[in-house]
Biopython code that builds the backbone (N, CA, C, O; Angstrom):
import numpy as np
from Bio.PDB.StructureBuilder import StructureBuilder

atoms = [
    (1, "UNK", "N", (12.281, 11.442, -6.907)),
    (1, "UNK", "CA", (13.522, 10.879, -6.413)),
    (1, "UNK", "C", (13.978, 9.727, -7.309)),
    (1, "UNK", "O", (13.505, 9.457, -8.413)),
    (2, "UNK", "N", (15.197, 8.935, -6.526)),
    (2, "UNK", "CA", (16.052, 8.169, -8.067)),
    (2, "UNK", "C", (15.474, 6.770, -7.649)),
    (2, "UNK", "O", (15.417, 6.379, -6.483)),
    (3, "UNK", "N", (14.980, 5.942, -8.947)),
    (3, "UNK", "CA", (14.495, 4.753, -8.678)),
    (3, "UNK", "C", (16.410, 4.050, -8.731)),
    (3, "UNK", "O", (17.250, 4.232, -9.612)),
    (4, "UNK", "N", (16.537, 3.197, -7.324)),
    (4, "UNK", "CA", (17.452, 2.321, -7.551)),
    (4, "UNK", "C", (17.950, 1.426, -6.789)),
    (4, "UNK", "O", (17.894, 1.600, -5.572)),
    (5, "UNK", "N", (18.544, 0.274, -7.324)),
    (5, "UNK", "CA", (18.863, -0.881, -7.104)),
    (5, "UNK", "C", (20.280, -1.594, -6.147)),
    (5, "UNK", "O", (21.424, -1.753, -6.571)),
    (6, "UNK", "N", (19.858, -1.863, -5.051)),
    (6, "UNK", "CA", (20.886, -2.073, -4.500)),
    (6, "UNK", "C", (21.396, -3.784, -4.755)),
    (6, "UNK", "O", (20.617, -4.634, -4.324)),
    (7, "UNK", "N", (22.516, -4.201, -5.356)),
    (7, "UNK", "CA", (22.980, -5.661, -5.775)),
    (7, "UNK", "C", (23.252, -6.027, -4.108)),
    (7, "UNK", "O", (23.468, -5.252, -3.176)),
    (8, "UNK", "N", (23.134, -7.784, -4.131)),
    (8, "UNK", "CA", (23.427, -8.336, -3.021)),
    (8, "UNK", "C", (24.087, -7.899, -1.954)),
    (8, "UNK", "O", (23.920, -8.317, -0.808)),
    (9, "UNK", "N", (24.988, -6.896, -2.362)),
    (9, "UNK", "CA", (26.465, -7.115, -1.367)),
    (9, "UNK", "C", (26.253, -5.422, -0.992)),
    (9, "UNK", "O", (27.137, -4.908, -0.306)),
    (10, "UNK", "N", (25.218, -4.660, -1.389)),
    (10, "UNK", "CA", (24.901, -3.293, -0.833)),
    (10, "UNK", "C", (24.149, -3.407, 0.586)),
    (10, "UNK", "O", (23.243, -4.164, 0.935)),
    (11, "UNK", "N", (24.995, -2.159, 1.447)),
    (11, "UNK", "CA", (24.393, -2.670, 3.072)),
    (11, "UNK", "C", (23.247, -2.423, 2.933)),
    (11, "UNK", "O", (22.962, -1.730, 1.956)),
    (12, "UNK", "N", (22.351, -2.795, 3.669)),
    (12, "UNK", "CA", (20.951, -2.751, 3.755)),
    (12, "UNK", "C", (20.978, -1.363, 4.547)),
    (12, "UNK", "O", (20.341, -0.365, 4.208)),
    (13, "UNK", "N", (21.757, -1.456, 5.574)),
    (13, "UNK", "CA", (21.454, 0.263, 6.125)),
    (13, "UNK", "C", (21.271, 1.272, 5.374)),
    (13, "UNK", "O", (20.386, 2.126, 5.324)),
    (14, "UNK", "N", (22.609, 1.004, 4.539)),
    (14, "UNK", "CA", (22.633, 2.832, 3.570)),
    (14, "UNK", "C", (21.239, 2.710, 2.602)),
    (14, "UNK", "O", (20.777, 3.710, 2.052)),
    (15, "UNK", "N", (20.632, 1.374, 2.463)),
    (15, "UNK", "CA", (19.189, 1.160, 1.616)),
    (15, "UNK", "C", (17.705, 2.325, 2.438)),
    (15, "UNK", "O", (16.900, 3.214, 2.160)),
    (16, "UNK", "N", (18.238, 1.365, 3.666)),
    (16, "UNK", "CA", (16.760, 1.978, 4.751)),
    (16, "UNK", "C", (17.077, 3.560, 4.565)),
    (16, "UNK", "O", (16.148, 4.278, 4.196)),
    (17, "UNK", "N", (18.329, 4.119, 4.800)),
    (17, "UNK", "CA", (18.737, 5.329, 5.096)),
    (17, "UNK", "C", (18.576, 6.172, 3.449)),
    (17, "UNK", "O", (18.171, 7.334, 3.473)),
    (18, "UNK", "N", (18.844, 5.653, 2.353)),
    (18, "UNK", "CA", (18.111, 6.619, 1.051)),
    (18, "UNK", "C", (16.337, 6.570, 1.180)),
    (18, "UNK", "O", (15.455, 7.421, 1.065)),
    (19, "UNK", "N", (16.364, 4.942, 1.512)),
    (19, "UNK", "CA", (14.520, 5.735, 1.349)),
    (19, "UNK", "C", (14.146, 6.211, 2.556)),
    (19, "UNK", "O", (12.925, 6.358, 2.609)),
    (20, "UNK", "N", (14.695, 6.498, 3.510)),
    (20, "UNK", "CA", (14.409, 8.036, 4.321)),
    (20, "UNK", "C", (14.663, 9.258, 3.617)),
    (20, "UNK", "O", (14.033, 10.277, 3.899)),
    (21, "UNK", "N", (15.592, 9.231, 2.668)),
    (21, "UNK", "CA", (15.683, 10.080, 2.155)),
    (21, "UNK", "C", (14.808, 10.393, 0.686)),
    (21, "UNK", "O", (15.248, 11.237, -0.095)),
    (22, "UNK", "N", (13.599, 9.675, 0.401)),
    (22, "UNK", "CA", (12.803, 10.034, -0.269)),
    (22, "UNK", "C", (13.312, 8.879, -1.641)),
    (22, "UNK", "O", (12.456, 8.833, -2.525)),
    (23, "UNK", "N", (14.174, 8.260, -1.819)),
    (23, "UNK", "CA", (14.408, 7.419, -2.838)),
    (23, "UNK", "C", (13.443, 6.110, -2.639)),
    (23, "UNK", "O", (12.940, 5.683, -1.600)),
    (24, "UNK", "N", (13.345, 5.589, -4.056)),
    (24, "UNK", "CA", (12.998, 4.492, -4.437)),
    (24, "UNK", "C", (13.820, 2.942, -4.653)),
    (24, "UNK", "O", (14.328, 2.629, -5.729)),
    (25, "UNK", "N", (13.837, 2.273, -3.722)),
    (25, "UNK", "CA", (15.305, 1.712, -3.556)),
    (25, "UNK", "C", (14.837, -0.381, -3.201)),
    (25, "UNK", "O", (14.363, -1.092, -2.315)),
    (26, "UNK", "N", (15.235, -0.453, -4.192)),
    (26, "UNK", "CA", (14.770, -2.227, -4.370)),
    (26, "UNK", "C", (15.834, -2.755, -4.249)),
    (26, "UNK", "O", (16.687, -2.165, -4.913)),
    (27, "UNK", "N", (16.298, -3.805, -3.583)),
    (27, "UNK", "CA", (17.405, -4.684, -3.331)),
    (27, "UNK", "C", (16.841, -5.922, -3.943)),
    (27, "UNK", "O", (15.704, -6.261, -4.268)),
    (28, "UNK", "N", (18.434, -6.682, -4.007)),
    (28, "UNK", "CA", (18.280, -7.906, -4.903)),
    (28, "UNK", "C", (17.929, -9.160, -3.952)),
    (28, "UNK", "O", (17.607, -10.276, -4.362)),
    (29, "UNK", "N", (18.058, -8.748, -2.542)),
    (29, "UNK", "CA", (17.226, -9.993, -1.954)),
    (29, "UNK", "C", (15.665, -9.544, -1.570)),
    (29, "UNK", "O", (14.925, -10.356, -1.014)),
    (30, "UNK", "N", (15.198, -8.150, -1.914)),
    (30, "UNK", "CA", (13.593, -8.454, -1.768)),
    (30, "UNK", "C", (13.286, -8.947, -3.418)),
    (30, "UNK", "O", (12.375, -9.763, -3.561)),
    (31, "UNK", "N", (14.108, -8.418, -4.801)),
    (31, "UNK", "CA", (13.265, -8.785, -5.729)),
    (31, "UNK", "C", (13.565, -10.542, -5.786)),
    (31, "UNK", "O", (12.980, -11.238, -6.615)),
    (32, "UNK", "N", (14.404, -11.036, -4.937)),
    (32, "UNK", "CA", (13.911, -13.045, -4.961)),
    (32, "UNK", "C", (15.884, -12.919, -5.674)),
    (32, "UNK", "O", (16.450, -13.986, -5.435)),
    (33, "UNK", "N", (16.465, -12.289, -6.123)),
    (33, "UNK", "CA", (17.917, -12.535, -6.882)),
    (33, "UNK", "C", (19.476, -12.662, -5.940)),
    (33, "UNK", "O", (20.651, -12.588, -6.298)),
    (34, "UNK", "N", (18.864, -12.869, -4.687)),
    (34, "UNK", "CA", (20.020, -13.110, -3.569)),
    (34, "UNK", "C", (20.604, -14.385, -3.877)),
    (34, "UNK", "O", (19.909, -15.318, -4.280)),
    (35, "UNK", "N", (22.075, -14.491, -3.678)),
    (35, "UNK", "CA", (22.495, -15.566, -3.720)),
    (35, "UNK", "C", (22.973, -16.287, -4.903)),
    (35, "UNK", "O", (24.005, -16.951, -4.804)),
    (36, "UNK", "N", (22.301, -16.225, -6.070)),
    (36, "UNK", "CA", (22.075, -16.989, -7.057)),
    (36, "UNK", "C", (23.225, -16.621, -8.384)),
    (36, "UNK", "O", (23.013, -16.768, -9.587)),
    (37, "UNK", "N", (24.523, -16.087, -7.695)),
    (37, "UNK", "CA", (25.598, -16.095, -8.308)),
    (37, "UNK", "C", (25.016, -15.622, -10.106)),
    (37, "UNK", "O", (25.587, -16.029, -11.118)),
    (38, "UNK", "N", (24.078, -14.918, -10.103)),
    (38, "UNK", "CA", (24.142, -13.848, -11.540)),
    (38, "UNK", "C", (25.118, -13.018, -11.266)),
    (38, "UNK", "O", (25.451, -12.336, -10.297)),
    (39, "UNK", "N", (25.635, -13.289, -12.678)),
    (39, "UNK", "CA", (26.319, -11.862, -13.600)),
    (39, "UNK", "C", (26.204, -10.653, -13.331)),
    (39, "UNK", "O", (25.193, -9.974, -13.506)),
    (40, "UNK", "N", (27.248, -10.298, -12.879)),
    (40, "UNK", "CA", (27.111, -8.778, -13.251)),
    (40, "UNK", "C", (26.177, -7.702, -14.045)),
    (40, "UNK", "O", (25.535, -6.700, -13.731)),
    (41, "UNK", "N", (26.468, -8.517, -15.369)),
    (41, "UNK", "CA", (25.748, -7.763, -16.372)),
    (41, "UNK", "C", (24.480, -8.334, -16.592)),
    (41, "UNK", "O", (24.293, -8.230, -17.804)),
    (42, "UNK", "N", (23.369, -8.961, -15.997)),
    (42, "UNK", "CA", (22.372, -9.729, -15.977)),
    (42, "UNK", "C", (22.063, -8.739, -14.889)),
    (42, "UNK", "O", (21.141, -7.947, -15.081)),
    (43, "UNK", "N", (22.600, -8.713, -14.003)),
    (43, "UNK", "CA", (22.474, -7.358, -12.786)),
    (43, "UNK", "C", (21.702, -6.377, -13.826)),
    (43, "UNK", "O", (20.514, -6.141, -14.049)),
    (44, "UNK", "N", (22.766, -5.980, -14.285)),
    (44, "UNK", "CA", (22.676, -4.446, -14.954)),
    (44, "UNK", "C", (21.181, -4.362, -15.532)),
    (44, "UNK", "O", (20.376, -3.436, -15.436)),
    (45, "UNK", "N", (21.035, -5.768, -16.241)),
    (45, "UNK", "CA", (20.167, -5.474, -17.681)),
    (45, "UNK", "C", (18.693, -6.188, -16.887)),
    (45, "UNK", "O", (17.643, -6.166, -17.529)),
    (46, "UNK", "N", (18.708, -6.626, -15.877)),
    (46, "UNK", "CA", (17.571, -6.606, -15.289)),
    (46, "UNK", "C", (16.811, -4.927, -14.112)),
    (46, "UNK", "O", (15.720, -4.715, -13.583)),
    (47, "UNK", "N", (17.829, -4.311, -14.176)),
    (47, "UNK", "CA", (17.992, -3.292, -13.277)),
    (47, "UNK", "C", (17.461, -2.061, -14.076)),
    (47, "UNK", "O", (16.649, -1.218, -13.693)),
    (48, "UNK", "N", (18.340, -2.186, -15.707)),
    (48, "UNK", "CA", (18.114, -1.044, -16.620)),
    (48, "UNK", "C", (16.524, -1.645, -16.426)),
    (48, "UNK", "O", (15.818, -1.419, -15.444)),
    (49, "UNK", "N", (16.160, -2.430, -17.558)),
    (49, "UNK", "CA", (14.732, -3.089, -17.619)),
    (49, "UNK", "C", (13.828, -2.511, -16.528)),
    (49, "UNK", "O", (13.059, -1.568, -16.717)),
    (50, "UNK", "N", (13.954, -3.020, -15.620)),
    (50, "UNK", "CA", (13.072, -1.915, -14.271)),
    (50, "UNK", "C", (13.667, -0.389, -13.906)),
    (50, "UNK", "O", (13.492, 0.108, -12.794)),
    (51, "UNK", "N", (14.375, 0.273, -14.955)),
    (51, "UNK", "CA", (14.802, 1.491, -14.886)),
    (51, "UNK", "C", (14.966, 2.302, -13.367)),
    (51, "UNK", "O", (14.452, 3.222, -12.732)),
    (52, "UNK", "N", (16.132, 1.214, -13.257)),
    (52, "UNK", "CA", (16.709, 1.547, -11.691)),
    (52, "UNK", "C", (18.385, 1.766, -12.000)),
    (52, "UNK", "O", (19.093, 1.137, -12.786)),
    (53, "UNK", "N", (18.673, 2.660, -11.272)),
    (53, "UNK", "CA", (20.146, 2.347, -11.051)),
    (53, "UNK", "C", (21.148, 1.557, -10.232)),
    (53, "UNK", "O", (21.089, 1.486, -9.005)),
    (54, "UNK", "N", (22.017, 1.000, -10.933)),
    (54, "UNK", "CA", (22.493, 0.239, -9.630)),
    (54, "UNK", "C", (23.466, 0.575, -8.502)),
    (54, "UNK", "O", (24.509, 1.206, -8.677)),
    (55, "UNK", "N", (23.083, 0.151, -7.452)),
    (55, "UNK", "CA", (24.221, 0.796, -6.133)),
    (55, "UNK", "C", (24.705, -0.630, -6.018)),
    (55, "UNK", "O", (24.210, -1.751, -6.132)),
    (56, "UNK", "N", (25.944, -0.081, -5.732)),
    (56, "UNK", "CA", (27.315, -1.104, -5.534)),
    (56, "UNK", "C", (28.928, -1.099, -5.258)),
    (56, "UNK", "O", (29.751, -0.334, -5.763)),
    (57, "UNK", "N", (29.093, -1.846, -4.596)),
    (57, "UNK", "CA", (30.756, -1.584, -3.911)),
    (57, "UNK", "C", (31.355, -2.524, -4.674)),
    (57, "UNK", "O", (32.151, -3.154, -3.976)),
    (58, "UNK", "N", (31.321, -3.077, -6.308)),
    (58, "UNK", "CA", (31.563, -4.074, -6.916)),
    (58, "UNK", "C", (32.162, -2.483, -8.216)),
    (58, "UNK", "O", (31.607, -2.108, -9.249)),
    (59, "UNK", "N", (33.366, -1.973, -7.577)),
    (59, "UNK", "CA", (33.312, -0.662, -8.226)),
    (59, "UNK", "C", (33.946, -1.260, -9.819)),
    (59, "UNK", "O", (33.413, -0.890, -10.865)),
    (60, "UNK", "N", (35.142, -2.220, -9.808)),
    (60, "UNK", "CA", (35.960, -2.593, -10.717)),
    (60, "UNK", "C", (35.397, -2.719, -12.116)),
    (60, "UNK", "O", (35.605, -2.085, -13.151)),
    (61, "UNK", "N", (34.196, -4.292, -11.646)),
    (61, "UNK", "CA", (33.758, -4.541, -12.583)),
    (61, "UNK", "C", (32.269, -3.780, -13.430)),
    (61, "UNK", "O", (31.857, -3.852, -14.588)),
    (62, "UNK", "N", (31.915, -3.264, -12.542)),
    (62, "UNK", "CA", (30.616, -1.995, -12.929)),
    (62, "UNK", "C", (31.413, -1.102, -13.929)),
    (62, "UNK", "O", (31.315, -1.127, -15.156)),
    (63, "UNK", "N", (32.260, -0.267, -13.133)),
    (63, "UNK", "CA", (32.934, 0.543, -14.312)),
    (63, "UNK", "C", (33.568, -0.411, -15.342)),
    (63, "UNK", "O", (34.294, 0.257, -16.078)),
    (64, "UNK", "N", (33.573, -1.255, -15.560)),
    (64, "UNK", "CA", (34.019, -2.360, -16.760)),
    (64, "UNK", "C", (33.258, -1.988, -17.256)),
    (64, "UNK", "O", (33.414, -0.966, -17.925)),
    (65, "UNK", "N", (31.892, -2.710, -17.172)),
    (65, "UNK", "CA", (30.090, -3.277, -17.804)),
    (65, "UNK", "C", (30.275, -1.730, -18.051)),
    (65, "UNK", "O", (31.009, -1.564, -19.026)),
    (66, "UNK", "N", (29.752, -0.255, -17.356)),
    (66, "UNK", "CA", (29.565, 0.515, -18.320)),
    (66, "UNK", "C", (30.498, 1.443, -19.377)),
    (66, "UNK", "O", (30.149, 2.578, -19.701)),
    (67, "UNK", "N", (31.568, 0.888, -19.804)),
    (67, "UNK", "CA", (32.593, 1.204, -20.443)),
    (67, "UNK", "C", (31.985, 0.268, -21.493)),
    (67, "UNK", "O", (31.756, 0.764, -22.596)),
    (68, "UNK", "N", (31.669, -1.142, -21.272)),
    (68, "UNK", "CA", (31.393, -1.879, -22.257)),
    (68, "UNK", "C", (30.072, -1.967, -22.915)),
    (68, "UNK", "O", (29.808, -2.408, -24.034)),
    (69, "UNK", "N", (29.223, -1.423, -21.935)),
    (69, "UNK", "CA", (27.384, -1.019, -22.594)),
    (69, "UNK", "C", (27.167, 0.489, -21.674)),
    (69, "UNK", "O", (26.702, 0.676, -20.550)),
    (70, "UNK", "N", (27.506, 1.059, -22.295)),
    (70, "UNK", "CA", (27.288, 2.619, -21.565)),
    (70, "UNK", "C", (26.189, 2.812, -21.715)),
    (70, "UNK", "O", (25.969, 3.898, -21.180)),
    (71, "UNK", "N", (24.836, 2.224, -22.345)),
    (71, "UNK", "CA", (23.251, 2.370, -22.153)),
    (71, "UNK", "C", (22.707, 1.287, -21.080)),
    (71, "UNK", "O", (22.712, 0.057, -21.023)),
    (72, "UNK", "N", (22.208, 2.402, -20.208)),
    (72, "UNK", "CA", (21.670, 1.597, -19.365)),
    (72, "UNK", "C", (21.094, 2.551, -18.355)),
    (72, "UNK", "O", (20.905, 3.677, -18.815)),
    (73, "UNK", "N", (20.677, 2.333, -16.743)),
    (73, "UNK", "CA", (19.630, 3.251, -16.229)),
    (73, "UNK", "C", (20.918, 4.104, -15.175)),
    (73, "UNK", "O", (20.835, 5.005, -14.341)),
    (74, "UNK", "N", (21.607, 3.618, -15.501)),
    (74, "UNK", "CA", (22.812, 4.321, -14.241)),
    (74, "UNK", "C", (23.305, 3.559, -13.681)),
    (74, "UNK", "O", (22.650, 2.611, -13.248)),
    (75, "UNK", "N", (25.284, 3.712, -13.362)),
    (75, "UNK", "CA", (25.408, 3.080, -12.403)),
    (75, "UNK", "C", (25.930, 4.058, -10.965)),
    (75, "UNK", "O", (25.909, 5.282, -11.086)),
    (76, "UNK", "N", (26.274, 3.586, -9.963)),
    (76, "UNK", "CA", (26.451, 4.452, -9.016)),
    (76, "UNK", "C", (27.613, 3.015, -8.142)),
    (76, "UNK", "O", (27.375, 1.820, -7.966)),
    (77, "UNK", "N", (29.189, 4.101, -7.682)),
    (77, "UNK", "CA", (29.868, 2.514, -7.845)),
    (77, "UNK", "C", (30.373, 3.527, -6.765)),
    (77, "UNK", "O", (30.716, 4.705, -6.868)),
    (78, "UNK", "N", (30.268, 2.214, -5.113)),
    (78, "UNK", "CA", (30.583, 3.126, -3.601)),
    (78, "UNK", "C", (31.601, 2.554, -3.259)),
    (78, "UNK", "O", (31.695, 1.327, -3.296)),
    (79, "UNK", "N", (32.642, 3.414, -2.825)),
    (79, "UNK", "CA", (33.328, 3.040, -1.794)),
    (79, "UNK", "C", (32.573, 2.066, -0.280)),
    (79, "UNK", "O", (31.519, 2.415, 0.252)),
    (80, "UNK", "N", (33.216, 1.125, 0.071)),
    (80, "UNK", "CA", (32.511, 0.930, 1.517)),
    (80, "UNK", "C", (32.832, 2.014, 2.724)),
    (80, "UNK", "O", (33.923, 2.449, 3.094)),
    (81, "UNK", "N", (31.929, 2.204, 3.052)),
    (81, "UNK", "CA", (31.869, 2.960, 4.515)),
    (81, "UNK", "C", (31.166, 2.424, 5.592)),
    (81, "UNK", "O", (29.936, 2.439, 5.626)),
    (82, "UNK", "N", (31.891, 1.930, 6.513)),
    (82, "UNK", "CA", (30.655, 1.886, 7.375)),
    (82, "UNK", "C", (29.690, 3.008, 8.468)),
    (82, "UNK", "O", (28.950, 2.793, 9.428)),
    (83, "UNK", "N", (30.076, 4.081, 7.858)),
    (83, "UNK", "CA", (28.957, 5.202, 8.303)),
    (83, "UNK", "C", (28.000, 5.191, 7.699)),
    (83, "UNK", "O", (27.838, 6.143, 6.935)),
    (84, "UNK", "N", (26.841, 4.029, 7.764)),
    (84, "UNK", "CA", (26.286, 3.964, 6.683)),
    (84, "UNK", "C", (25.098, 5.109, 6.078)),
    (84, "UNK", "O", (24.656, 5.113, 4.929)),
    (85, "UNK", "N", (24.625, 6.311, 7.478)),
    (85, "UNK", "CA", (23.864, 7.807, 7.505)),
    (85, "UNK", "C", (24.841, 8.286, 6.064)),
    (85, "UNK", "O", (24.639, 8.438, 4.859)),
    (86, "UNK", "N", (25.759, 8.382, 6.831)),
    (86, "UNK", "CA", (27.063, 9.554, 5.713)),
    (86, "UNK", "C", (27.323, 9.302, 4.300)),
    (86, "UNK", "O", (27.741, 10.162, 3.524)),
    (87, "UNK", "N", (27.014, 7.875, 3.938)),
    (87, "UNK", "CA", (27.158, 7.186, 2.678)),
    (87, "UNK", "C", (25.699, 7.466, 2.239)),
    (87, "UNK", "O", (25.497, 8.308, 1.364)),
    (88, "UNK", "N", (24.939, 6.966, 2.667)),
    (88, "UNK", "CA", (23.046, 7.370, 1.854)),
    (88, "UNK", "C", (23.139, 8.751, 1.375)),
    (88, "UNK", "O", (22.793, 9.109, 0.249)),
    (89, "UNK", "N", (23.780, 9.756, 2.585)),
    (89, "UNK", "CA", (23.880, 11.664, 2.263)),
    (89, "UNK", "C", (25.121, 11.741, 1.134)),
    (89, "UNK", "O", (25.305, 12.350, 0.081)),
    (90, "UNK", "N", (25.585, 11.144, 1.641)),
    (90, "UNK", "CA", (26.901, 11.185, -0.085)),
    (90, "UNK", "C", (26.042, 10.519, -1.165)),
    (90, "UNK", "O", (25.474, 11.252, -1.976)),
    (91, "UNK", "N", (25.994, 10.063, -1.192)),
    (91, "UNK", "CA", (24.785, 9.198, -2.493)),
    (91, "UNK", "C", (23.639, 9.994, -2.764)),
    (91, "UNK", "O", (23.644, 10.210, -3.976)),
    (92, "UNK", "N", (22.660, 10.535, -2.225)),
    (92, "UNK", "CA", (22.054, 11.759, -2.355)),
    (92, "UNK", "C", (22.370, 12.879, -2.771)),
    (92, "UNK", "O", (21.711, 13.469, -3.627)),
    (93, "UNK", "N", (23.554, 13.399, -2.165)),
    (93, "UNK", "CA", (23.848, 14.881, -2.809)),
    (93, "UNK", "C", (24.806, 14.360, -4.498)),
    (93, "UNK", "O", (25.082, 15.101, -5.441)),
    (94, "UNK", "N", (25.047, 13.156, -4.375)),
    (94, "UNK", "CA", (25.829, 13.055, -5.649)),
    (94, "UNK", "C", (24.407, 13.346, -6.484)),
    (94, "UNK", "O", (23.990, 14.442, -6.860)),
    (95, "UNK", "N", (23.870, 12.198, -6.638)),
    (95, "UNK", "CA", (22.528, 11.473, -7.655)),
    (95, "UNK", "C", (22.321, 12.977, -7.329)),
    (95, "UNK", "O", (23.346, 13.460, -7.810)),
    (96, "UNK", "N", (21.721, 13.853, -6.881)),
    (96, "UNK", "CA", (21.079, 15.099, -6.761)),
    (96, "UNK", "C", (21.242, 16.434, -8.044)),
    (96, "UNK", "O", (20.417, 17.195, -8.550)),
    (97, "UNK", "N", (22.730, 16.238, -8.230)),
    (97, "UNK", "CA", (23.411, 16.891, -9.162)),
    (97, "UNK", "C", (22.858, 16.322, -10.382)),
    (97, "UNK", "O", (23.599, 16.703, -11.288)),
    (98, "UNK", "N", (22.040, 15.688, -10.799)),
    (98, "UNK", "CA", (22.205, 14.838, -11.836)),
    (98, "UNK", "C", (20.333, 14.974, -12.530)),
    (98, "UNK", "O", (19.547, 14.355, -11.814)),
    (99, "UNK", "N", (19.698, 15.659, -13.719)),
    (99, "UNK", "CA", (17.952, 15.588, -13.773)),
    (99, "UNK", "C", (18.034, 13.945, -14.289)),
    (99, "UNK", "O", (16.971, 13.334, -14.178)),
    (100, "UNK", "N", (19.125, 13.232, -14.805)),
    (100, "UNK", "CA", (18.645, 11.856, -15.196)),
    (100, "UNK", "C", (20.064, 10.928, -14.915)),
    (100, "UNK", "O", (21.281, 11.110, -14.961)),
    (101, "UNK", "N", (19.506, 10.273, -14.726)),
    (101, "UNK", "CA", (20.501, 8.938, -13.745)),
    (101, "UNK", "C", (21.457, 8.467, -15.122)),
    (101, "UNK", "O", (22.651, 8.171, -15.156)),
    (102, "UNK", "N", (20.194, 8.532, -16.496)),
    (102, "UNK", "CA", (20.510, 7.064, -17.341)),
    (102, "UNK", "C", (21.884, 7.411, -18.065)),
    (102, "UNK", "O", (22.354, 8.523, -18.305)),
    (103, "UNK", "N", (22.324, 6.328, -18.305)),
    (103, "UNK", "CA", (23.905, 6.127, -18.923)),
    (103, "UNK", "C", (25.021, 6.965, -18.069)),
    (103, "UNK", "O", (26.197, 7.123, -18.395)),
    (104, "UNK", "N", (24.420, 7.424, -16.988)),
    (104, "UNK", "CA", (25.919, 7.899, -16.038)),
    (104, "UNK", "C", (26.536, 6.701, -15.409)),
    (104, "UNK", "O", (26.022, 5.614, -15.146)),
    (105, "UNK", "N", (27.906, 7.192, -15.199)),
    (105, "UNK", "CA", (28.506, 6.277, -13.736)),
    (105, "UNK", "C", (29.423, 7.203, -12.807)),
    (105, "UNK", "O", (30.563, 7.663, -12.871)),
    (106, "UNK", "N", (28.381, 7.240, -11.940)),
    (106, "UNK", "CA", (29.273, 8.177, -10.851)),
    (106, "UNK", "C", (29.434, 7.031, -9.406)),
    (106, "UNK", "O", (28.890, 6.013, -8.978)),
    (107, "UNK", "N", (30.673, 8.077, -8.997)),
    (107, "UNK", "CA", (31.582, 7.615, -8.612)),
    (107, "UNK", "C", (31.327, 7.873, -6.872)),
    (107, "UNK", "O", (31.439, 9.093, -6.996)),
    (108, "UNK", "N", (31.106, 7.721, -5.543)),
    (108, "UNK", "CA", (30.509, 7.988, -4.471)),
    (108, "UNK", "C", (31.635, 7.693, -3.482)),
    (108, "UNK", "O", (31.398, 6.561, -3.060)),
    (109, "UNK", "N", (32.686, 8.137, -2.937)),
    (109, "UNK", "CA", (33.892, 7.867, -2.362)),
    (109, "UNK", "C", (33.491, 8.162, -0.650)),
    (109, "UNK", "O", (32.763, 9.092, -0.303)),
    (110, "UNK", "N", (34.085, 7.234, 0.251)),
    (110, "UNK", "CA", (34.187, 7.993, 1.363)),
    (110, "UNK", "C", (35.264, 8.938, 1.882)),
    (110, "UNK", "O", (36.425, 8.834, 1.488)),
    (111, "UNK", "N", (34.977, 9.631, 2.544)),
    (111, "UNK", "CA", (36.153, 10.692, 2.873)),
    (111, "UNK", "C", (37.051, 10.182, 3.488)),
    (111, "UNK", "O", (37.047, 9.081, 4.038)),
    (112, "UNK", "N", (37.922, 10.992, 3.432)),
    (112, "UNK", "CA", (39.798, 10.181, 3.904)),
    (112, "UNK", "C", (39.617, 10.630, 5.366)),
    (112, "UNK", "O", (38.830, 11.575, 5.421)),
    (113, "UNK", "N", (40.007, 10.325, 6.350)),
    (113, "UNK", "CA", (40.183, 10.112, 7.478)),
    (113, "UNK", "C", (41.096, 10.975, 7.525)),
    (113, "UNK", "O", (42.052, 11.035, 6.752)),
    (114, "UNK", "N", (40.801, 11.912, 8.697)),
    (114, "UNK", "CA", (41.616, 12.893, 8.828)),
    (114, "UNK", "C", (43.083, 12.446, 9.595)),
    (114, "UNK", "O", (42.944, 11.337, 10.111)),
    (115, "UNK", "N", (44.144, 12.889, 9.759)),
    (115, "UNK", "CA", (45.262, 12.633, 10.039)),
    (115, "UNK", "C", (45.953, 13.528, 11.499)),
    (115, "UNK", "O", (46.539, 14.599, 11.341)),
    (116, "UNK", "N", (45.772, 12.901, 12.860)),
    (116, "UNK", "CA", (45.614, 13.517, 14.018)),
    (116, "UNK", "C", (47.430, 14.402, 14.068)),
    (116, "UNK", "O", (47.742, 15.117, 15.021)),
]
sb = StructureBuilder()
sb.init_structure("model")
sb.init_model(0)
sb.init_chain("A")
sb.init_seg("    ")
for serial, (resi, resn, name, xyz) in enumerate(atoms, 1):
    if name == "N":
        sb.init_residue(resn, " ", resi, " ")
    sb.init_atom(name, np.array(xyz, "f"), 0.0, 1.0, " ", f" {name:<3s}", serial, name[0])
structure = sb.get_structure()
């Protein structure tokens, strides 16, 4: 399964809910990096370094960083949802499609709300 990194501002639910789903999934307030107003790209390059990908609703500037260093372990850039089951299974079947994470950036959208 995909080693990866959820930055500060990733819900902790959709975290618990991939490693039910068999992922390997480190957040930035268990590795001690909560709070402490790092960079983006200090994100990235501590994340590549532990060859994780990063999960994040920080879609703008991610797709910046890998436009601007397209080597790296993956990024993975979410829409917010708060279904947070439905978002881990969207994030799964995406990453799934994929035998290696590194230098992608895919894109994990929630679905449009149907129209009564």
């Amino acid at each position: 399964m995909a080693r990866l990194y959820g930055d500060e501002n990733f819900p902790y639910p959709v975290v618990l809910a991939l490693r039910r789903l068999g992922h390997d999934v480190l957040t930035a307030q268990e590795a001690g990096k909560a709070g402490q107003k790092i960079q983006d790209a200090v994100v990235l390059a501590d994340a590549t370094a532990d060859g994780r990908a990063i999960l994040t609703h920080n879609r703008k500037d991610f797709i910046h960083l890998h436009n601007q260093q397209p080597n790296h372990s993956g990024i993975i850039v979410c829409t917010i949802d708060l279904d947070f089951e439905g978002a881990a299974n969207r994030i799964d079947t995406e990453i799934r499609l994929y035998l290696e994470l590194t230098n992608r950036l895919i894109r994990v959208n929630r679905p449009r709300a149907e129209r009564a």
